[in-house]
Structure formats: structure tokens, C-alpha cells
C-alpha positions as CSV (number, residue, x, y, z in Angstrom):
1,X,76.0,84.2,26.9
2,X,74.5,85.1,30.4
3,X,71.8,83.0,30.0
4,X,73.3,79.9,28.7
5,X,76.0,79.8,31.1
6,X,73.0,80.3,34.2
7,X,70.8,77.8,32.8
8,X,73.9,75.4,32.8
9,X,74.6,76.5,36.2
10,X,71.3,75.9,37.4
11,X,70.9,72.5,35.7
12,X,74.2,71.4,37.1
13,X,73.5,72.5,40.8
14,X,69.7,72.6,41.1
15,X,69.9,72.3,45.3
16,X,69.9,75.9,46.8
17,X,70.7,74.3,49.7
18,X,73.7,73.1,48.3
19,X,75.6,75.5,46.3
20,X,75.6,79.4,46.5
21,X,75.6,80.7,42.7
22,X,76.2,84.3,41.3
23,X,76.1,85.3,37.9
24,X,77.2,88.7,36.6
25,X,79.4,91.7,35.4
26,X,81.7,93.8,36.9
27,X,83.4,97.2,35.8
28,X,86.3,98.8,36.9
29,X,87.5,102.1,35.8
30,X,90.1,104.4,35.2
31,X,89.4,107.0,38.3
32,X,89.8,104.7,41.5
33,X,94.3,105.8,42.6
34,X,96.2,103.0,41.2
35,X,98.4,103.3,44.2
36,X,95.3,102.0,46.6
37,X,95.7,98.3,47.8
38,X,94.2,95.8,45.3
39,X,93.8,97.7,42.3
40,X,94.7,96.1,39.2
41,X,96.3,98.2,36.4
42,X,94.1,97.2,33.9
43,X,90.9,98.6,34.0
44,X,87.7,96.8,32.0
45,X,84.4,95.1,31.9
46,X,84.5,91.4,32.7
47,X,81.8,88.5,34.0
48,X,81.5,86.5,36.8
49,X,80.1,82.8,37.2
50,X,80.9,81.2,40.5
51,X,79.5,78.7,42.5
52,X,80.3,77.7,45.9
53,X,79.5,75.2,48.0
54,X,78.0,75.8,50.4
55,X,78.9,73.2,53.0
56,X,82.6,74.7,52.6
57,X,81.2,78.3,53.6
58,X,80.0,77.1,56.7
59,X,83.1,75.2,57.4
60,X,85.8,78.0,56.6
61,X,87.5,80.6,59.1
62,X,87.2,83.8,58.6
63,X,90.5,85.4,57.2
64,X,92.0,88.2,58.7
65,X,89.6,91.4,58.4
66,X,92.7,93.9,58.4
67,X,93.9,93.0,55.1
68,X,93.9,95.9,52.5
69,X,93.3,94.0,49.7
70,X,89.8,92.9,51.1
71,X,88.1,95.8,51.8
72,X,85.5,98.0,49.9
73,X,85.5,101.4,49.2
74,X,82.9,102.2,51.8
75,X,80.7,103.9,49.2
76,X,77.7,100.6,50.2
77,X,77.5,101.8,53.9
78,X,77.4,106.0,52.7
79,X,74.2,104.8,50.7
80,X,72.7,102.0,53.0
81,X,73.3,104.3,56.5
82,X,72.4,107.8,55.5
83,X,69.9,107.4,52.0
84,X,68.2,103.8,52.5
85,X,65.0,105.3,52.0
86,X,66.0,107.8,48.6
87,X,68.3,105.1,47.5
88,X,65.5,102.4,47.1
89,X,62.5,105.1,46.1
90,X,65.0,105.8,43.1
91,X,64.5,102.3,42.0
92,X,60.9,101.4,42.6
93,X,59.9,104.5,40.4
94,X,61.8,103.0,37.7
95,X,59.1,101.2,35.1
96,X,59.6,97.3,35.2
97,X,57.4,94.5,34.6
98,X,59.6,90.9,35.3
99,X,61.7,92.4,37.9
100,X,60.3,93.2,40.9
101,X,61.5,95.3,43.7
102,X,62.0,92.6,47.1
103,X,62.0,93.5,50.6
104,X,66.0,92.5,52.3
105,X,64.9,89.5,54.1
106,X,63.7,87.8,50.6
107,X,66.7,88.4,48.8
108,X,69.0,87.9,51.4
109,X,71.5,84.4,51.8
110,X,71.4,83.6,55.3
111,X,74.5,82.4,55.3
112,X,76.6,85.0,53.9
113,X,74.3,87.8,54.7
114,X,74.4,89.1,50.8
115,X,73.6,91.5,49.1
116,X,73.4,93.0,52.3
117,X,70.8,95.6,52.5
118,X,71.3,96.2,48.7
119,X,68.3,96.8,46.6
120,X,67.4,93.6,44.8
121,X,64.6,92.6,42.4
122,X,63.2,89.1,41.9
123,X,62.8,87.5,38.2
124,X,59.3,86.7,38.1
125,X,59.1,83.7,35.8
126,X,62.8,82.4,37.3
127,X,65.1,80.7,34.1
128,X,63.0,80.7,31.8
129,X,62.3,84.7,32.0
130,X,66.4,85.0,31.1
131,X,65.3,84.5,27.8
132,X,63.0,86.7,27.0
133,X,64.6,90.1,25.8
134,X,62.0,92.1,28.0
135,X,64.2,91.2,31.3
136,X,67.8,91.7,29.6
137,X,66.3,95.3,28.5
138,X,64.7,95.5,32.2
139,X,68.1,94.3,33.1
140,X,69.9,97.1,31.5
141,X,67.1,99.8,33.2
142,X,69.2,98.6,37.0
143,X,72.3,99.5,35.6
144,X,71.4,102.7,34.2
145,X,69.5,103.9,37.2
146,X,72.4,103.0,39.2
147,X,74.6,105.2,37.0
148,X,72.4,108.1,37.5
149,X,71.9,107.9,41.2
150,X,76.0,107.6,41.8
151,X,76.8,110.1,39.1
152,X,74.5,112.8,40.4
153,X,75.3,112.0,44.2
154,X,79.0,112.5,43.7
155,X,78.4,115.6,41.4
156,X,76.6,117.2,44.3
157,X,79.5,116.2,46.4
158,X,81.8,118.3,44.1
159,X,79.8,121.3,43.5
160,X,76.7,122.4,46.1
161,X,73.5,122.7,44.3
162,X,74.8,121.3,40.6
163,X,72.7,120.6,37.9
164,X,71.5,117.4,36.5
165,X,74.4,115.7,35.1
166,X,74.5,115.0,31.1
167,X,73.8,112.6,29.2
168,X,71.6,111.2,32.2
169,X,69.4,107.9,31.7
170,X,66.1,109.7,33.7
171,X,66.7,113.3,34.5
172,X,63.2,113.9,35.4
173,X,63.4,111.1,38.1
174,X,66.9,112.5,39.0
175,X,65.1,116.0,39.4
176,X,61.7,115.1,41.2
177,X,63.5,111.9,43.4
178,X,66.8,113.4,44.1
179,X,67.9,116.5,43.8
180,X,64.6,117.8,46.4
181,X,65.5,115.3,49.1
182,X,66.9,116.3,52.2
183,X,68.4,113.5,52.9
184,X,70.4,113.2,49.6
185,X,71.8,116.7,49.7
186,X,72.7,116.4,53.6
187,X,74.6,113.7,53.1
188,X,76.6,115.2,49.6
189,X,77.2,117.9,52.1
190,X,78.7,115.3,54.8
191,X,81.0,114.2,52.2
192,X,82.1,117.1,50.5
193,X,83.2,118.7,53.8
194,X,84.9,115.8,54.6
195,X,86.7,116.0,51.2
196,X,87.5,120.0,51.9
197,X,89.3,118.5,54.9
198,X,90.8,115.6,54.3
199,X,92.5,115.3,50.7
200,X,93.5,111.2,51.4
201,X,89.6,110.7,52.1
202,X,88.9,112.9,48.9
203,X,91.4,110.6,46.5
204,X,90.1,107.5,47.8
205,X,86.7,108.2,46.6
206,X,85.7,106.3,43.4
207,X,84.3,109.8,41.7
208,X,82.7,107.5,38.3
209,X,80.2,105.0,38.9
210,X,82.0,101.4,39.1
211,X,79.7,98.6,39.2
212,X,79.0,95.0,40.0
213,X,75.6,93.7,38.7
214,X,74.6,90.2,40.1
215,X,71.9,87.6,39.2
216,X,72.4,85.0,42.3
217,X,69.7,82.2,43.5
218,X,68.1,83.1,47.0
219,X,67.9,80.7,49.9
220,X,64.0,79.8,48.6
221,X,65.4,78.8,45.1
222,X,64.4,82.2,43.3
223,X,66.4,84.3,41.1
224,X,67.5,87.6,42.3
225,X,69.3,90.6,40.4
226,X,70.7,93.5,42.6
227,X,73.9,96.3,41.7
228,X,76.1,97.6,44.2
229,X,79.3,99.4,43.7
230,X,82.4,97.5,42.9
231,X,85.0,97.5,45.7
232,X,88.8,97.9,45.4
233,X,89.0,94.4,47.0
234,X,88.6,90.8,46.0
235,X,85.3,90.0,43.6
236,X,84.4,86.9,45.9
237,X,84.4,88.8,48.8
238,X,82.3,91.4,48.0
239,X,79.7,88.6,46.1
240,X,79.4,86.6,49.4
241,X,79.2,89.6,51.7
242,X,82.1,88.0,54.2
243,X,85.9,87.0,54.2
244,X,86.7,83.5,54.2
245,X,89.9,82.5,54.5
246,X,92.1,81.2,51.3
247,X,95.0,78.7,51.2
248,X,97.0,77.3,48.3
249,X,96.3,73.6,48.0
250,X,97.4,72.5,44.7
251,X,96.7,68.7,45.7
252,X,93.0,69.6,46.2
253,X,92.7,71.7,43.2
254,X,94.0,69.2,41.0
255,X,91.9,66.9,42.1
256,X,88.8,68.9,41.3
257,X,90.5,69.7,37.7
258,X,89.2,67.2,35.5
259,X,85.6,67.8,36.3
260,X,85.9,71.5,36.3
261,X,87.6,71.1,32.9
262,X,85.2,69.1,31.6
263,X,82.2,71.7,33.0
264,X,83.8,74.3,31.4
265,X,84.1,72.4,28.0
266,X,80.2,71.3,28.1
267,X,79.7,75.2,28.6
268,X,81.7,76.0,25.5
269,X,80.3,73.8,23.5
270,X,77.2,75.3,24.4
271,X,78.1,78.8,23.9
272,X,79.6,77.6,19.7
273,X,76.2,75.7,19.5
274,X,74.8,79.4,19.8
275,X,77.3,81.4,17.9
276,X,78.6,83.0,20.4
277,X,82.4,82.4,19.2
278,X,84.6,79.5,18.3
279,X,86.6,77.2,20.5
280,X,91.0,77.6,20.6
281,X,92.8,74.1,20.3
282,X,95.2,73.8,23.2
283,X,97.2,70.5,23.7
284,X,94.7,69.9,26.4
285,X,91.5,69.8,24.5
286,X,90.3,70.1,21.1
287,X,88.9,72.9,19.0
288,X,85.6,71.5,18.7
């Protein structure tokens, strides 16, 4: 599905220079207070394919930066300011052969500043690598390596000097990587002293990994994965990396309807073409 809907994507908006697009999944789950701002009720897995253009970026205020519901859960600037260094060597041990490791000025979009200091890999071999299984399973290797370095930081944070948590995707990188770094366990011992202090601080934290997992095109045209954590706010802010401000302007949407309908509709009949479902008649638009 991912790589159909990219390719389209892609084929449809081939300027970098003129549209911004991301490509992904995003979890939420059950653990992160339901009474926090911007937290739905219903917690699940679900995809992301955006594009923005990129001339309307440039042109839009900022909205207002005290809002709740547009705010992360500050668990990007623990990893980023106190384990850049562990955070990354993490990831490059992992073995990979199409995705490879980039430096933040490669991956970054100048005019957003995404993914903001997050590690990211470049597909070597662009589109056409999306569909060869060896990057999906590569792919997969991000997520679970993510999963590992959040589970065991925030089982440190509970319980000094725990042990390799189970069921981990790479306990002997978790061991030899991790759990011997200095700067790892200081800064589960930052954090759990702040939790022994401060029980709001301590029920804000997202305990369970929570992820987003991107595929976006860089300002040079390549294709760049990276992983972060997923936010309690607004999906679109945390995949641009700022707050633009959003008004209801049903003239302007409607406008732009028919040819988003008919995008969307091309994409489907795509995705049947593949067997990757069946299409629902609506009074709008046929079956087929």
C-alpha cells in the first residue's frame, strides 16, 4: 500500500521544490492520560500521506505556540539534548544495506527544519528501492530498534540498574550500547528523580513506546525514512517541525475538492488493481 500510494505521490508532484511530501504510520497507545490536551479516546495504528505546498508554508503565520493541543510530549528534546551521541550509535550498529544512516544537514527540509535532529536514513536506490522487500524488512529493523531504545530507557527510569527488558528485538546491542553508557543511565537518573518529585511530570510521561515513522523527500529530491516519538498534538505539526496557522475556509476547500477527489479515486483504483481491497459505492462515486 505504502508504496503504491508514494509512487503516486511522487509521480503527481515530482518538484521538491514545490511540494513537501511525507509518507508514513503513526501509533498511539493506551498509556499516554486521556485527560492531557489533544488526546483522542481511541487509541490505534493509522497512515499518513500528506503533501503540502510548499509556497503556502512560506506564506503562512505561525499560529499561536501556547496552544495545548500543539505541543509534544518533550520526550524528542530528552533524547536529542542529553543522548545525541548513544541515541544515534544505537542505530548505526543496526545491520542495514539500502538505508543508510545521514548526517542532519542531508536529511533536513530547510524550510520547516524537519525531522529536526532526528536520526534519518536515506533509501539508496530512491522509488524504485520501495519495492523491493529487503527495504520494507530494513524498514521494520528502524521501528524495532526504536522500540528497544525507548522501552529500556524508560525501564531504567522506573527501576535503577533494571534488566534488559523482554521480548527485546536486540538485547545484545541493548546490553553492549546502552545499558554501559554514562550518558544513558545519567539521564534515566535525571528523569526518575524528577518523577519521585513531581507526580504531574511522572503521569505525563508516555511510559510505552508511541511512534511516528516517516518516509518524506528531502530538499535534494532523495528519499528519507526517520522515527521519532508521536506527540500528544496535531500529526501535521509534528511532520513539518513548526506551527502554521489553520483557518476554516470552506470556499477554498471546495474549490480544491474535485481534484482531490479525483486523486484520491486514481489512488484507489490503484490500490484494487493490486488487491489490496475493494472500492464502497457512495452516491458520489462508483464502486469500481
Amino acid at each position: 500500500m505504502n508504496q503504491i500510494i508514494i509512487e503516486y505521490m511522487l509521480e503527481q508532484y515530482p518538484d521538491p521544490e514545490e511540494a513537501l511530501i511525507l509518507a508514513g504510520e503513526a501509533s498511539l497507545d493506551a498509556t499516554w492520560p486521556l485527560t492531557s490536551p489533544g488526546v483522542p479516546s481511541i487509541r490505534m495504528l493509522h497512515n499518513h500521506f500528506i503533501v503540502f505546498d510548499k509556497t503556502q508554508l512560506r506564506n503562512a503565520a505561525l499560529a499561536d505556540p501556547n496552544n495545548p493541543n500543539l505541543t509534544d510530549g518533550g520526550q524528542h528534546s530528552l533524547f536529542e539534548s542529553y543522548m545525541h551521541d548513544v541515541y544515534r550509535e544505537f542505530f548505526k550498529n543496526l545491520d542495514m544495506k539500502i538505508l543508510k544512516l545521514v548526517d542532519d544537514d542531508s536529511s533536513r527540509i530547510e524550510l520547516t527544519g524537519y525531522p529536526q535532529g532526528l536520526p534519518s536514513w536515506e533509501i539508496s536506490g530512491g522509488v524504485a528501492a520501495l519495492g523491493d522487500v529487503r527495504f520494507w524488512r530494513e524498514y521494520d529493523v528502524i521501528l524495532k530498534g526504536f522500540i528497544d531504545f525507548y522501552r529500556t530507557f524508560f525501564t531504567q527510569v522506573s527501576t535503577r540498574n533494571a534488566p534488559i527488558p523482554k521480548d527485546a528485538y536486540f538485547p545484545d546491542q541493548i546490553e553492549h550500547t546502552l545499558l554501559f553508557n554514562n550518558d544513558f543511565l545519567a539521564t534515566a537518573k535525571k528523569v526518575r528523580d524528577h518523577c519521585i518529585t513531581d507526580a504531574k511530570y511522572a503521569n505525563a510521561i508516555r511510559w510505552q513506546p508511541a511512534f511516528k515513522q516517516l518516509i518524506y523527500r528531502n530538499d535534494a529530491g532523495k528519499l528519507i525514512v526517520t522515527i521519532s516519538q508521536n506527540s500528544i498534538g496535531n500529526a501535521i505539526t509534528e511532520l513539518l517541525g513548526v506551527v502554521v496557522k489553520r483557518a476554516p475556509d470552506a470556499a477554498a476547500y471546495e474549490e480544491q475538492e474535485p481534484k482531490l477527489i479525483e486523486r484520491l479515486l486514481e489512488v484507489r483504483r490503484r490500490l484494487i488493481e493490486a488487491d489490496l481491497g475493494n472500492g464502497i459505492e457512495t452516491k458520489y462515486w462508483p464502486k469500481e
